[in-house]
MARMARSE-140521 format. One line per 5 residues: number of its first residue (from 1); their letters; for each residue x, y, z of N, C-alpha, C. Coordinates in nm, 4 decimals. Example, Ala and Ser with C-alpha at 12.3 -4.5 7.8 and 13.67 -1.06 7.14 Angstrom:
! MARMARSE-140521
1) as) 1.3190 -0.5690 0.7800 1.2300 -0.4500 0.7800 1.3200 -0.3300 0.7800 | 1.2850 -0.2250 0.7080 1.3670 -0.1060 0.7140 1.2900 0.0030 0.7870
END
This chain:
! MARMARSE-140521
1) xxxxx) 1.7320 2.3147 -0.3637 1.6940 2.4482 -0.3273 1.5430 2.4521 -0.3027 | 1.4931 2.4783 -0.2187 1.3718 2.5835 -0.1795 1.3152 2.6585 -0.2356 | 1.2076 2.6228 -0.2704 1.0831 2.7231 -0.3567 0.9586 2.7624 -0.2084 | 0.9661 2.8918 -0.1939 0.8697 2.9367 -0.0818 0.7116 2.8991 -0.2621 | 0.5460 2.8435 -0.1512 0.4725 2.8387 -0.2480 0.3773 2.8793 -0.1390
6) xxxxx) 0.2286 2.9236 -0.1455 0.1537 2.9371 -0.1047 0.0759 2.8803 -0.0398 | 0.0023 2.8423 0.0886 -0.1075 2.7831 0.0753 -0.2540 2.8496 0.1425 | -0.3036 2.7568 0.1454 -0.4612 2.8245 0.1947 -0.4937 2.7874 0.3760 | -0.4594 2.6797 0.3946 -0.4589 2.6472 0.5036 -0.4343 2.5492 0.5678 | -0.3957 2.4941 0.7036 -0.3180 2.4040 0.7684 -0.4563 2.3247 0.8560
11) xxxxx) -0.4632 2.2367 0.7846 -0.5978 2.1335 0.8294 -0.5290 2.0424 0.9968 | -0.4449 2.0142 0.9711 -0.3912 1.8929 1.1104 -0.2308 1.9484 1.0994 | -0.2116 1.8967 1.2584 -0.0444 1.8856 1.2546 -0.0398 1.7627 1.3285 | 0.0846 1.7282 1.3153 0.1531 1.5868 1.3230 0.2654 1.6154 1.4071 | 0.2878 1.5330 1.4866 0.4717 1.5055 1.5123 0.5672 1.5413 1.4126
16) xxxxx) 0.5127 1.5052 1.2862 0.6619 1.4841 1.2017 0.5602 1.5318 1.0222 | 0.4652 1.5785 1.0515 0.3789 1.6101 0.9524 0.2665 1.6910 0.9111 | 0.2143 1.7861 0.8566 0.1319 1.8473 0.8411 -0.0102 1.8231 0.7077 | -0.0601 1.8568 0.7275 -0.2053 1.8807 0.6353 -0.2395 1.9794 0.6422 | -0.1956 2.0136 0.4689 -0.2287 2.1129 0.4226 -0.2955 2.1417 0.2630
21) xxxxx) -0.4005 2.2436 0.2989 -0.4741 2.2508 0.1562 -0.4165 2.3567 0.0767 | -0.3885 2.3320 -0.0501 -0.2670 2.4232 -0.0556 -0.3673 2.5071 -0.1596 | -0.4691 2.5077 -0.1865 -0.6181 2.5987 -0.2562 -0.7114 2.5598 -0.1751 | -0.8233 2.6958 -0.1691 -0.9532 2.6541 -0.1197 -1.0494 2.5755 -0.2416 | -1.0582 2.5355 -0.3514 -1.0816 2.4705 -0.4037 -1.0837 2.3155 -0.4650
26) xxxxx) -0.9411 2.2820 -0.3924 -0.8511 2.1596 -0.4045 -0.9476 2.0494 -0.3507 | -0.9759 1.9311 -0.3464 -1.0726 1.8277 -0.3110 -0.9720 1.7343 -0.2340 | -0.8400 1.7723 -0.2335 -0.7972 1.6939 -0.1465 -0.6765 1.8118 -0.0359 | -0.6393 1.7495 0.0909 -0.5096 1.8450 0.1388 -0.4007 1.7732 0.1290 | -0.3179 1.7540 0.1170 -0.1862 1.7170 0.1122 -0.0864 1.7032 0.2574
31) xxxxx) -0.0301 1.5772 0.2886 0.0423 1.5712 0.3625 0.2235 1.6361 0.3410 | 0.2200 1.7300 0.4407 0.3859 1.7281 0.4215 0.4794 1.7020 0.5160 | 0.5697 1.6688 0.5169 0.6938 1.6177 0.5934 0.7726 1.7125 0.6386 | 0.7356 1.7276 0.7853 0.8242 1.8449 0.8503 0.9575 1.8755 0.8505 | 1.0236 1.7573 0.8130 1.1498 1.7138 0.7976 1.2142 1.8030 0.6469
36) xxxxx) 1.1002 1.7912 0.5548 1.1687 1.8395 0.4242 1.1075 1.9948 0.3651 | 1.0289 2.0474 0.4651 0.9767 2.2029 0.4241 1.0269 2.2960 0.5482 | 0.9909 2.4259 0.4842 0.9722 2.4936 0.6181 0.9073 2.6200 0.5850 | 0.8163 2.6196 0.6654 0.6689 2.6812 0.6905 0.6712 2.8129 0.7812 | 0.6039 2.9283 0.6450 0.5987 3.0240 0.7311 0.4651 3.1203 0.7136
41) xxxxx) 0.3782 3.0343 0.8738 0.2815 3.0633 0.8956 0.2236 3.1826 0.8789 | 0.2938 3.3141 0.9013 0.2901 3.4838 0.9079 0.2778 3.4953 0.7574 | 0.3635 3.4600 0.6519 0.3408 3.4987 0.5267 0.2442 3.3443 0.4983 | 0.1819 3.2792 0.5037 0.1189 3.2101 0.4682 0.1709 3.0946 0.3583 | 0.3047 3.0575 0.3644 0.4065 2.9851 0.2525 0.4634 2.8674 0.3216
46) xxxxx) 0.4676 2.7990 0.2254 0.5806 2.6386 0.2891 0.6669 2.6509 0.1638 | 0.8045 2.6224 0.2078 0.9040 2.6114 0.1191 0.9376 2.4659 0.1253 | 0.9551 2.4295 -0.0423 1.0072 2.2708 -0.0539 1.0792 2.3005 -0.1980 | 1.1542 2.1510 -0.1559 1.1627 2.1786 -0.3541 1.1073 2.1259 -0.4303 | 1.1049 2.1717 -0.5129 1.0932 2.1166 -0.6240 1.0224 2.0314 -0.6748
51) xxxxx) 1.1003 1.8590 -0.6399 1.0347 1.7675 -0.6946 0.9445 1.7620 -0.5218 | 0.9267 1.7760 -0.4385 0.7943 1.7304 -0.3510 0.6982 1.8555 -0.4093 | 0.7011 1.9160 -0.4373 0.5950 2.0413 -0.4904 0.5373 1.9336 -0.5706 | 0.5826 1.9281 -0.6666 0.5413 1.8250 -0.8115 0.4640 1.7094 -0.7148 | 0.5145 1.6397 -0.6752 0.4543 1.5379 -0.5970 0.3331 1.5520 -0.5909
56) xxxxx) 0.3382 1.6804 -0.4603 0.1972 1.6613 -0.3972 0.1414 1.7778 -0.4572 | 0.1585 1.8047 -0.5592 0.0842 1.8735 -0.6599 0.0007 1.8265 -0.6995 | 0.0765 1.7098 -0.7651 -0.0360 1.6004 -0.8359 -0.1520 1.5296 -0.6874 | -0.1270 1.5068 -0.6168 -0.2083 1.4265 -0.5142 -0.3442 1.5115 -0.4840 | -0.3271 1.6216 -0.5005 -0.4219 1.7435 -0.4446 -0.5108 1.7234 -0.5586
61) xxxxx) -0.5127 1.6944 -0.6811 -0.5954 1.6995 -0.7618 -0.6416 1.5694 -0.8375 | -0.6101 1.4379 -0.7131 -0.6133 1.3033 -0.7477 -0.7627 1.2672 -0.6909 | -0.8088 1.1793 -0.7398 -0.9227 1.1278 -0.7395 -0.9586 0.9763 -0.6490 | -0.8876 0.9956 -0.5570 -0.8532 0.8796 -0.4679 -1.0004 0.7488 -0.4213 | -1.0694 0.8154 -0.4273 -1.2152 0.7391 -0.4313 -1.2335 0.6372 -0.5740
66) xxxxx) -1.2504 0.7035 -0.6598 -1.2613 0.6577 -0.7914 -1.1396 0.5437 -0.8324 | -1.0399 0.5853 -0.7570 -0.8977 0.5172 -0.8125 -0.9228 0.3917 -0.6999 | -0.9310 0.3659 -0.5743 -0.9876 0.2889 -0.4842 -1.1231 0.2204 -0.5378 | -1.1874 0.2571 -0.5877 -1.3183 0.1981 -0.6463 -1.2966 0.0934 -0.7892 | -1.2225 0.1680 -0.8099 -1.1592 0.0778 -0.9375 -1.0854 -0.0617 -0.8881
71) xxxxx) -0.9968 -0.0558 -0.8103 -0.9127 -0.1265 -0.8108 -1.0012 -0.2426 -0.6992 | -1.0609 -0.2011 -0.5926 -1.2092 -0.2771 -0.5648 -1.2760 -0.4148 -0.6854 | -1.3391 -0.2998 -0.7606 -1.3718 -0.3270 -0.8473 -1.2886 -0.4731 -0.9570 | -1.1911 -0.4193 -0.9794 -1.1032 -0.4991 -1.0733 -1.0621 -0.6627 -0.9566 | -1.0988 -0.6215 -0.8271 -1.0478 -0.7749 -0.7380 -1.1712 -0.8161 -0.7498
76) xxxxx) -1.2997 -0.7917 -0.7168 -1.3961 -0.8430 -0.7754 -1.4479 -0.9183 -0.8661 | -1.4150 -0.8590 -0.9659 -1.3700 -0.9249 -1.1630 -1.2898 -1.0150 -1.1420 | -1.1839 -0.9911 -1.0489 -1.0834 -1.1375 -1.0607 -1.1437 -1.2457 -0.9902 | -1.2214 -1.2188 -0.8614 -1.2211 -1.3000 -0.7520 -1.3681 -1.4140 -0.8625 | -1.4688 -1.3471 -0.9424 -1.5729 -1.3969 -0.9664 -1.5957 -1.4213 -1.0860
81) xxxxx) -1.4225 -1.4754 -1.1369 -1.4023 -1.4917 -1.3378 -1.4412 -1.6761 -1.2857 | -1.5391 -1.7034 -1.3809 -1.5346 -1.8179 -1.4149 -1.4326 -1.9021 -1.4699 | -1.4041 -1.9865 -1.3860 -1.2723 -2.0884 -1.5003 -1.3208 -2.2296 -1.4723 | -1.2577 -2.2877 -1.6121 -1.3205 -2.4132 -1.6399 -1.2800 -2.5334 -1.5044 | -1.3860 -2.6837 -1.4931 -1.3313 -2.7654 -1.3915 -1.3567 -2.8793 -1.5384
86) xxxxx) -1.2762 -2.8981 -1.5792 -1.2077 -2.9831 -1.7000 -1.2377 -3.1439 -1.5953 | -1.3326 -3.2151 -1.6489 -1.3447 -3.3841 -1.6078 -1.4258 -3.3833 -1.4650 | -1.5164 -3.2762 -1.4515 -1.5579 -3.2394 -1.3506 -1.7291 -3.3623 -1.3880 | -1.7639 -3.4375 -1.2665 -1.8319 -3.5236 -1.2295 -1.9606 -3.5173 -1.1717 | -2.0536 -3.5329 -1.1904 -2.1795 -3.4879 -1.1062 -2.1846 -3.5656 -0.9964
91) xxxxx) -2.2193 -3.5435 -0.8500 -2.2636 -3.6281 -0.8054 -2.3778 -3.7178 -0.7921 | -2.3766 -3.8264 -0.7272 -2.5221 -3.8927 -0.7588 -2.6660 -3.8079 -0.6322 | -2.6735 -3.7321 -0.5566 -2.7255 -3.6683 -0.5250 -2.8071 -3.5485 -0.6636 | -2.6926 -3.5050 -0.7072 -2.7335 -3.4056 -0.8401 -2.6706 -3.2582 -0.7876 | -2.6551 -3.2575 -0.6778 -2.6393 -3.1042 -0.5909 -2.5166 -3.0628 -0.5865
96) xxxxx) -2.4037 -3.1163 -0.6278 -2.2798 -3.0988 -0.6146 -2.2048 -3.1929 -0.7588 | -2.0458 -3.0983 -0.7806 -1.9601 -3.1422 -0.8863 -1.9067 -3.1697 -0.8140 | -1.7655 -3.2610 -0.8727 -1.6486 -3.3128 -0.8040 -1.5620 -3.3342 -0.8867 | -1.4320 -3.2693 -0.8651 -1.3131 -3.3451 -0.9740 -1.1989 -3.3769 -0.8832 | -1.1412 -3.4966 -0.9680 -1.0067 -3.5803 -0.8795 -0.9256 -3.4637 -0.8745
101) xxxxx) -0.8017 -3.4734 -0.7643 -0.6813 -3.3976 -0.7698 -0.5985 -3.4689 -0.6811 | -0.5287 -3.3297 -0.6798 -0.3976 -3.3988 -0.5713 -0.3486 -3.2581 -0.4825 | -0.3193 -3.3030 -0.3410 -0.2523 -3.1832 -0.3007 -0.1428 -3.2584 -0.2312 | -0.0202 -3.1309 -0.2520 0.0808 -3.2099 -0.2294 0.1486 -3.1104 -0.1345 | 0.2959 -3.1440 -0.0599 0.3295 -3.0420 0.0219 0.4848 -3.0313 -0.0321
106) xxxxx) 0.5748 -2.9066 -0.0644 0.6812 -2.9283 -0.1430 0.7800 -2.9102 -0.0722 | 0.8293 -2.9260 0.0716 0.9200 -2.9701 0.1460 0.9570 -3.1442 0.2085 | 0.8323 -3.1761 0.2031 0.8045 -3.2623 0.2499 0.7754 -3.3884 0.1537 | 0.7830 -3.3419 0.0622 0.6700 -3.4307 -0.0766 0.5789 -3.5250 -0.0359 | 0.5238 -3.4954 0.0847 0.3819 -3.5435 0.0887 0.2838 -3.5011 -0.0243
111) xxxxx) 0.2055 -3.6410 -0.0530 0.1030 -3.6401 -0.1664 0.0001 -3.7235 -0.1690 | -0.0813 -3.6307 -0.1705 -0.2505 -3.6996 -0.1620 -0.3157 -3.6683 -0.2776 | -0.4234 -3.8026 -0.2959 -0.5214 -3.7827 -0.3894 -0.6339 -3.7452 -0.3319 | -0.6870 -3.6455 -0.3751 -0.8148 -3.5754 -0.2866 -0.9179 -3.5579 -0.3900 | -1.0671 -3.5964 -0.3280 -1.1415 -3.5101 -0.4532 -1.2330 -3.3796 -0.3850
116) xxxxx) -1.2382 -3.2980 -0.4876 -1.2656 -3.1303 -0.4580 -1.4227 -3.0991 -0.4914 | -1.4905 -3.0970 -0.3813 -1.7012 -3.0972 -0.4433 -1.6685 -2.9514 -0.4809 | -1.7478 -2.9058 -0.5603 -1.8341 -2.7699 -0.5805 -1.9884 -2.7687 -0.5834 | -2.0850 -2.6855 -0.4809 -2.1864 -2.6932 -0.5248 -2.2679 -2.6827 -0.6321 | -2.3219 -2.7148 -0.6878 -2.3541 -2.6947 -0.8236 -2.4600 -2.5520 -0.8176
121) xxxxx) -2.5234 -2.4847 -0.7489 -2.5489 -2.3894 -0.7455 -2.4593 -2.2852 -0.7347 | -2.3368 -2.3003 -0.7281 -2.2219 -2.1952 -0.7658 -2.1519 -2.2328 -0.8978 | -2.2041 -2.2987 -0.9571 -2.1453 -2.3752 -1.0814 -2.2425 -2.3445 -1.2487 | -2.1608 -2.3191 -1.3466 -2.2717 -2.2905 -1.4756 -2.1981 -2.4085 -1.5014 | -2.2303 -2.4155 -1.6222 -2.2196 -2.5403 -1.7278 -2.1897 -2.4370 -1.8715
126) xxxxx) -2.1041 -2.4327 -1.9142 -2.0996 -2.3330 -2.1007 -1.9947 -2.4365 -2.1373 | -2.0804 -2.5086 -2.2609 -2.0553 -2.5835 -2.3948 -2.0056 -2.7403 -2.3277 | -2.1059 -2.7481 -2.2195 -2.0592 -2.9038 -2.1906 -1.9191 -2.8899 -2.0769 | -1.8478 -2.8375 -2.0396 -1.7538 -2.7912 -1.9548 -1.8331 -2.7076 -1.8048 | -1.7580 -2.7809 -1.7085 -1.8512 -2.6792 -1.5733 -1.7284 -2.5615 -1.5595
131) xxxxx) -1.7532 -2.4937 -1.4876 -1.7095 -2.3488 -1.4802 -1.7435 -2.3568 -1.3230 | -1.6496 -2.2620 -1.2187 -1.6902 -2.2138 -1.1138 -1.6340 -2.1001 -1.0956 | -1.6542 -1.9537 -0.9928 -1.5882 -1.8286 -0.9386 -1.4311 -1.8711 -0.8883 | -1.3443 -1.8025 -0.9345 -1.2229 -1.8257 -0.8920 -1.2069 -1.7943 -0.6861 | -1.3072 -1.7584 -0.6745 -1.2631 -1.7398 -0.5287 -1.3460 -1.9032 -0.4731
136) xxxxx) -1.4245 -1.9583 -0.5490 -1.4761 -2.0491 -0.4182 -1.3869 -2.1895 -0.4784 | -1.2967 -2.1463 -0.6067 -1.1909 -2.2372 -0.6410 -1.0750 -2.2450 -0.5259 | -1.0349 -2.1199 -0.4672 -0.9283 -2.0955 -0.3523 -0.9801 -2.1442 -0.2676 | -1.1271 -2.1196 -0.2199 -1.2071 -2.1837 -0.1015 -1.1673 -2.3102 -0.0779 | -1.2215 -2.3739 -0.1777 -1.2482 -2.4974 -0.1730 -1.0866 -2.6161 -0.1804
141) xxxxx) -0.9931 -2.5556 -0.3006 -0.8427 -2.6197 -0.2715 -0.8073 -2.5967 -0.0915 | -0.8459 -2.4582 -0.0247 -0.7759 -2.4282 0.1389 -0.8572 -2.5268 0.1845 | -0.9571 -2.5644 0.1403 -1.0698 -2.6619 0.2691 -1.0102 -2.7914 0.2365 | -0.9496 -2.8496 0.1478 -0.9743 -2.9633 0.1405 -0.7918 -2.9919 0.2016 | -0.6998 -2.9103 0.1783 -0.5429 -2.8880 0.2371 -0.6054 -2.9162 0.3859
146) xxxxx) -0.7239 -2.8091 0.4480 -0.6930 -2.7953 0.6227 -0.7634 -2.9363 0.6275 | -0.8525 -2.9948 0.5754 -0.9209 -3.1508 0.6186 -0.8113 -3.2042 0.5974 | -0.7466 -3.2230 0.5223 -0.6340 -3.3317 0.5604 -0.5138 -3.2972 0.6848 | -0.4657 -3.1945 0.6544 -0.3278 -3.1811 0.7761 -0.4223 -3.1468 0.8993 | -0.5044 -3.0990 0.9209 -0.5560 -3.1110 1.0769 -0.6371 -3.2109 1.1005
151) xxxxx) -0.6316 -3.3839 1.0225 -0.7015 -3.4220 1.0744 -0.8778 -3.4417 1.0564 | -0.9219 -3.3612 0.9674 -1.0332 -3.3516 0.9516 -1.0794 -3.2519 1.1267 | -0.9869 -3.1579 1.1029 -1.0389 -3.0661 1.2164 -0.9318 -3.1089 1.3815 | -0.9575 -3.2348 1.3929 -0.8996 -3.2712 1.5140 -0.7128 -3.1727 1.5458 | -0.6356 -3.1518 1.4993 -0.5149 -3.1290 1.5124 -0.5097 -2.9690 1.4905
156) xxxxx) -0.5976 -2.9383 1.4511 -0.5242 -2.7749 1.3967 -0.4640 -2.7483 1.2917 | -0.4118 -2.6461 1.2738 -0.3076 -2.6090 1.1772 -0.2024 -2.5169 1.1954 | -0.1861 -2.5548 1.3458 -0.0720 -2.4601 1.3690 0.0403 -2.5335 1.3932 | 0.0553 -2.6131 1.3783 0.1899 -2.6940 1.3524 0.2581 -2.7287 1.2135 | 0.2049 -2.6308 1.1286 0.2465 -2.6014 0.9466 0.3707 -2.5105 0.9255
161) xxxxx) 0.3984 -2.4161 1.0333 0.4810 -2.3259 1.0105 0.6057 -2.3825 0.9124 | 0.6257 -2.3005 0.8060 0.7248 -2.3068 0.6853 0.6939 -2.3772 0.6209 | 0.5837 -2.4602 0.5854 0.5461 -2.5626 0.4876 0.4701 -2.4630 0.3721 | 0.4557 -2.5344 0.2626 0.4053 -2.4777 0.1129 0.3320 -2.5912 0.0934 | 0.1842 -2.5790 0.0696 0.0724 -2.6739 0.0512 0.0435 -2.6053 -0.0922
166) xxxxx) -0.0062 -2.6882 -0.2035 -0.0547 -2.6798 -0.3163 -0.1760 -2.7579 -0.3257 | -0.2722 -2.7738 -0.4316 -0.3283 -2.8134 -0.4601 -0.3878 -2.7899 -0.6237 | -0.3651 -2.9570 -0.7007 -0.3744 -2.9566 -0.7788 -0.4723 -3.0067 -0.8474 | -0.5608 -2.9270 -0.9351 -0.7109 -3.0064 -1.0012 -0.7333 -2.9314 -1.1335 | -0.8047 -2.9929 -1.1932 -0.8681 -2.9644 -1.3509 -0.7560 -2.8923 -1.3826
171) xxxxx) -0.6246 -2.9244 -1.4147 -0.5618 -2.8389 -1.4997 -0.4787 -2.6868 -1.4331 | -0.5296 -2.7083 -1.3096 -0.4770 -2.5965 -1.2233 -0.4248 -2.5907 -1.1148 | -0.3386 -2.4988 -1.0716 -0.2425 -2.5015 -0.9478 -0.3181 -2.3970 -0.8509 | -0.3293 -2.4159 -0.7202 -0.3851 -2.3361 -0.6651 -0.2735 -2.3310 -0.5097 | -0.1861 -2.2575 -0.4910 -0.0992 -2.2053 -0.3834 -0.2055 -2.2006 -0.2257
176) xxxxx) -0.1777 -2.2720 -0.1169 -0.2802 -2.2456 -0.0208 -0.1511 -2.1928 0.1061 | -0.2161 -2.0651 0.0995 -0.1405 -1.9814 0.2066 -0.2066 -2.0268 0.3662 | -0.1162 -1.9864 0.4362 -0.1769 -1.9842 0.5936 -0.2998 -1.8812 0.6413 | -0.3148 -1.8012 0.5344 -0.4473 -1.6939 0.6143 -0.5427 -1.7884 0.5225 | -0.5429 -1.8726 0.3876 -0.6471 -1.9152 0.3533 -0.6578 -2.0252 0.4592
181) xxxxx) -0.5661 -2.0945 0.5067 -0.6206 -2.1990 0.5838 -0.6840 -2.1909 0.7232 | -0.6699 -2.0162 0.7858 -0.7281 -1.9717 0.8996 -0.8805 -1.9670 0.8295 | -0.8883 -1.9235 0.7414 -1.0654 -1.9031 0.6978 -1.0657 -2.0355 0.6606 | -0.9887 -2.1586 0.6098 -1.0885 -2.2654 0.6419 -1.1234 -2.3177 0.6872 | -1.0407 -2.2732 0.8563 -1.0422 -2.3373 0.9685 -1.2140 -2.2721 1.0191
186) xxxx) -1.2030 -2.1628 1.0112 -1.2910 -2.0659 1.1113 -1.4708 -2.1130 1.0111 | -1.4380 -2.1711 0.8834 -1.5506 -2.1993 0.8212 -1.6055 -2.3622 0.8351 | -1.4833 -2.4296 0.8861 -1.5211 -2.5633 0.9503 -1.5602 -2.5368 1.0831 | -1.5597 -2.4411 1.1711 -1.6205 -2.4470 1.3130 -1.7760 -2.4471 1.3553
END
């Protein structure tokens, strides 16, 4: 059933949707679905039921910036948590770490021993153990997957379709998708 409710005013219309502020005070307007109200402009009311009232009740008084900022925020924290590189090696330069691994491919069971540099200026050292950002950990497993199957660049990587590349080091599994291997392509050019 249909509850006629009030509003203040009709910001946009849509094909199949409206925006509407349903208070002049409200910080947000609310989308509704032409399909499930019906609106009467002369008395100034949209009728819905019930539970979409509730809905976009709550949305009108949501904080969508803050809630977006957060969750920003929280990939950030993930992308730049230090985790340990367990048997990790200096090089003889001094400028770079390195630890053994393996990347392997799990259709195919192709398997390589690869070793994985980190610069050491992206690298701490806490209690004798090196540490690096979990994102230049993803970096660096996708770079060293696209140097091998393209060749060291020569072949591409578009002849991977349906394959699952891993890569395995210090204790950790790192999954290398096809959009990481487009950015490691586009960062080897």
């Amino acid at each position: 059933m249909k509850i006629a409710h009030t509003y203040h005013a009709i910001e946009q219309r849509r094909p199949k949707a409206i925006l509407v502020r349903l208070d002049v005070n409200d910080p947000n307007a609310v989308w509704l679905p032409l399909h499930r109200i019906e609106i009467d402009e002369s008395a100034g009311t949209v009728a819905c039921t019930d539970k979409l009232w509730q809905e976009k009740n709550a949305d009108r008084q949501r904080d969508w910036r803050a809630e977006k900022d957060a969750q920003r925020k929280a990939q950030r924290d993930a992308a730049s948590e230090m985790l340990p590189l367990d048997g990790a090696i200096l090089t003889e330069s001094g400028k770079a770490i390195f630890v053994a691994g393996v990347i392997d491919e799990e259709v195919t069971d192709i398997e390589r021993s690869r070793r994985f540099y980190f610069p050491l200026s992206q690298c701490q050292e806490i209690e004798g153990v090196w540490h690096t950002p979990a994102w230049l950990l993803n970096a660096k497993a996708a770079e060293v997957v696209y140097d091998f199957v393209s060749n060291r660049g020569s072949k591409g990587i578009d002849h991977l379709a349906g394959t699952y590349w891993q890569a395995h080091f210090a204790e950790m599994s790192v999954a290398v998708t096809m959009p990481m291997l487009h950015k490691a392509a586009a960062r080897a050019r």
